[in-house]
N, C-alpha and C positions, 0 to 999 in steps of 0.2 A: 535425821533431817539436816539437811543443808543451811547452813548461817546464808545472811545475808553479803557478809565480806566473801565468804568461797564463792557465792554465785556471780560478785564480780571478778574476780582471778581469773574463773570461768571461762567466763564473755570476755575477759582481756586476750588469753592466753590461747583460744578460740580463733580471736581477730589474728593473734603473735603468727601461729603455727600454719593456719589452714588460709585468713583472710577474708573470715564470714563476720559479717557485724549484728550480734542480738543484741549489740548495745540499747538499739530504739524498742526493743521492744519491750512490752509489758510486764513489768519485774515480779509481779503477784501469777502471772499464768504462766511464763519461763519457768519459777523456782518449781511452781507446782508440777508441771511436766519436766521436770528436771529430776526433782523426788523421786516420783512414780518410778523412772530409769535407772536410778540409784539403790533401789529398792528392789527392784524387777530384778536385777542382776546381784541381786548379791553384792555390793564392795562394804568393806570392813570400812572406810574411812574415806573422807575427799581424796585426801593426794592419793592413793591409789585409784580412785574414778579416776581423778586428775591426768595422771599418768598415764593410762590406757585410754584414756582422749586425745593426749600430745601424741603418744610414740604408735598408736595402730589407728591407721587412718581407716580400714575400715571400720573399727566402731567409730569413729568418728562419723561414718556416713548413718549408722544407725542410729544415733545420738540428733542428726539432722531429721531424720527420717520420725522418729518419736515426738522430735519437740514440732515439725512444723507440720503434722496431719492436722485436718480439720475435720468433724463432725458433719455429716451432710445425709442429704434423703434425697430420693424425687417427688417431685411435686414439693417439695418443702414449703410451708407456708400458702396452704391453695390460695387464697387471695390476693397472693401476690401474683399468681402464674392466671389468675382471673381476671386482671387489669393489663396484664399483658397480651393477652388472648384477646379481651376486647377493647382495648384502647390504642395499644400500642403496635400490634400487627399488622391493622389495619391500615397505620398511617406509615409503615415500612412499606407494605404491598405496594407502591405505590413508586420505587424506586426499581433501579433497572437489576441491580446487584446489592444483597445484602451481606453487609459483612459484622461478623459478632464478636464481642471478643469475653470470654468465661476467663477470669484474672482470679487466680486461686481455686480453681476447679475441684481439686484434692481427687475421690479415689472417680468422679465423670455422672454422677448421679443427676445434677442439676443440667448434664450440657445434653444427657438425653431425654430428658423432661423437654429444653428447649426444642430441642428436632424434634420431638413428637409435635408439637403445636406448632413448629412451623410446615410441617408435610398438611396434618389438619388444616392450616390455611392456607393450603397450597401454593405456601413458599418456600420448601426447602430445596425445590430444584434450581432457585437463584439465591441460595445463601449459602455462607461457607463459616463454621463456628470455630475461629480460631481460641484453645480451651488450653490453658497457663498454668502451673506451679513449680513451686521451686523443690518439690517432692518429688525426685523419681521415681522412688517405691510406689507412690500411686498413681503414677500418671502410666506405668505399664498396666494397671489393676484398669486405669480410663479407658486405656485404647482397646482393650480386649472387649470391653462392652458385657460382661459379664458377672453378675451383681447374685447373691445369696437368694432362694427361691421363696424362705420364709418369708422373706421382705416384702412378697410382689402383693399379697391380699391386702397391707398399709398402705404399698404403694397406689395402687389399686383405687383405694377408696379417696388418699389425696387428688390422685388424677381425676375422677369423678366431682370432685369438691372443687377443684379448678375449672372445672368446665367442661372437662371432658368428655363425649359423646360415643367415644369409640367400645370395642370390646379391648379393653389393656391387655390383655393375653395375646392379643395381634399381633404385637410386638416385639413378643422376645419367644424362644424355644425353652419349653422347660427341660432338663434332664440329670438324673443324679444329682437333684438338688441347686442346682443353679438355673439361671434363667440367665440365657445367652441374648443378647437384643441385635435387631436386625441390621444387617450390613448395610444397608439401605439406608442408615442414617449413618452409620459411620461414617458412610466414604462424604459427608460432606462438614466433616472433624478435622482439623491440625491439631494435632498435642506435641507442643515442646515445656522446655524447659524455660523457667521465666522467672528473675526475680526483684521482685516488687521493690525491694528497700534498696537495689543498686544499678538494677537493666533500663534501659531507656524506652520509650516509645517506638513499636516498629512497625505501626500501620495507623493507617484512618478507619473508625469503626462509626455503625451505625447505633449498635447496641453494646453498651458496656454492663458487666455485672460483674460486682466484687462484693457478695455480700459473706457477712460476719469472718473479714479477716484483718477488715481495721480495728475491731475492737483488742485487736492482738500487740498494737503499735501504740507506742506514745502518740502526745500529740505533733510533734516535729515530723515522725515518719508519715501519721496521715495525712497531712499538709504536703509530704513531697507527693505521698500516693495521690492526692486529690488531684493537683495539679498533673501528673504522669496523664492520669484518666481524660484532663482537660483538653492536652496537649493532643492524648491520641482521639479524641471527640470530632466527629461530625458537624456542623453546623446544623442544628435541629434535632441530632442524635439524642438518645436517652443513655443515664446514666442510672444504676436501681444497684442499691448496697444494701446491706443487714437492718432489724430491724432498730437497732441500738445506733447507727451509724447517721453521722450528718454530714455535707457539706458545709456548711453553716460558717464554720470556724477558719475554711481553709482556704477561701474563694469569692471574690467578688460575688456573691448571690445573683445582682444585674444581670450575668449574664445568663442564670437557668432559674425556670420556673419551676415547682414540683408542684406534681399532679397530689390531688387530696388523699389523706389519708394514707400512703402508701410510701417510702423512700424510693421513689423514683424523681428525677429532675430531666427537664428538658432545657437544652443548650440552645437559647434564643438568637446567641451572638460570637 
């Protein structure tokens, strides 16, 4: 196990070498995903981790890659993709060009969940789902649109539990075990590189979602992320995070209403 002093040397030496800061983040979900890598790989002792973090910058990118993936599904949470579907599409439909933005995407589960339901309300031919992390290991695993085949009967039933009408099979080709999803939603995807705790705002969105990746950040980084999201917000835009997740803390409240029961906030000013 990892002391708590090594895991700052860590994050010091981290900032020293490379110029990445986990300083904000979550010292209890860091050590633990830190562990797991420590462990995973076999090292006898910190300063040898240590070491082959300073001097081989490719693990070093592995070492990024481990600590900042995220857990995700499609359809994750149907009742949240059920109030988007009928509350909040509706009153997008309504604009000439929608623009989205997926802030922590990880391996693209949730940004093709969104394109399904925006072609279903036949808006994906005026919307364009700009889809962010600071992971490139899975943001090539996003753009490919190609997701594990055992998953899709889950998936499957989430999407029905959301709302959905369709046959889910529609949608992707199955083959040797994977299930490829259609180019037909890709092509209205940007995946870059994006990060949260240091990159600025680089558009105006109508739809913001970042959910369960502030639980990962103290409360000073969710405060700058709140504000990041404000900055790139719409006037009347929605804004929908994790289910543990508030504005609350970070932001004049006056300025967004949140709809019931669900973390979503609407930007009134």
């Amino acid at each position: 196990m990892i002391e708590d002093i090594e895991l700052e040397t860590l994050i010091n030496d981290i900032y020293e070498y490379y110029g990445f800061d986990f300083g904000s983040y979550s010292r209890a979900s860091l050590k633990r995903r830190v562990n797991r890598l420590y462990h995973l790989d076999g090292f006898r002792n910190f300063y040898e981790f240590l070491s082959k973090v300073r001097n081989d910058s490719d693990y070093y990118k592995r070492l990024i890659d481990e600590i900042t993936v995220n857990v995700t599904e499609m359809f994750r949470d149907p009742t949240f993709y059920r109030i988007v579907r009928t509350e909040i599409l509706p009153l997008l439909a309504t604009k000439p060009f929608i623009r989205l933005w997926h802030a922590g995407c990880s391996t693209g589960e949730e940004v093709y969940s969104m394109a399904i339901m925006l072609k279903e309300a036949g808006l994906l031919h005026k919307s364009l789902i700009y889809a962010t992390d600071i992971n490139s290991k899975v943001l090539e695993t996003a753009k490919k649109g190609i997701f594990p085949l055992r998953m899709m009967k889950e998936y499957s039933e989430n999407y029905r539990d959301s709302g959905g009408q369709e046959d889910f099979s529609s949608y992707y080709i199955a083959n040797y075990g994977i299930a490829k999803f259609n180019d037909e939603l890709a092509q209205k995807m940007v995946f870059s590189q994006h990060n949260l705790v240091s990159d600025n705002s680089f558009n105006e969105f109508d739809f913001i979602l970042c959910r369960n990746v502030l639980i990962y950040f103290d409360n000073d980084l969710q405060k700058r992320v709140i504000n990041l999201f404000d900055a790139s917000l719409a006037v009347l835009g929605f804004l929908a995070l994790g289910t543990k997740e508030t504005i609350k803390y970070s932001i004049s409240t006056t300025k967004y209403k949140q709809l019931e029961k669900e973390k979503i906030w609407r930007k009134v000013k």
